[in-house]
C-alpha positions, 0 to 999 in steps of 0.5 A: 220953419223956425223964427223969433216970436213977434211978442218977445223982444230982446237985448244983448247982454255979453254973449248971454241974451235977455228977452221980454215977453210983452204980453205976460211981462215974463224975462227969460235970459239965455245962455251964450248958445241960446242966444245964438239960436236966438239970434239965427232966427231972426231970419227964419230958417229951416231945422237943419240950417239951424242944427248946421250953423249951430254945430259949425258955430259951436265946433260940433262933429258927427261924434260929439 
């Protein structure tokens, strides 16, 4: 299963994404499909789910 981190905590920031590490005070920011990912973990998921959602919501085919 996969699911966000209960010590990263993050903004929306456009379609990117900042997040903080509470515990080292460490910003990462993702991309526009980082924080998707991000964001589809929030409720937690299996892998595959995961790589589904990801192709359908960024139009991935068998062939890409």
């Amino acid at each position: 299963m996969w699911c966000q981190s209960e010590r990263v905590s993050g903004a929306s920031i456009g379609s990117d994404m900042l997040l903080l590490d509470v515990e080292s005070g460490r910003y990462i920011q993702l991309n526009e499909s980082a924080a998707f990912i991000w964001k589809r973990i929030e409720v937690p998921c299996e892998a595959s789910d995961l790589v589904a959602d990801f192709a359908e919501q960024f139009t991935l085919s068998d062939h890409e």
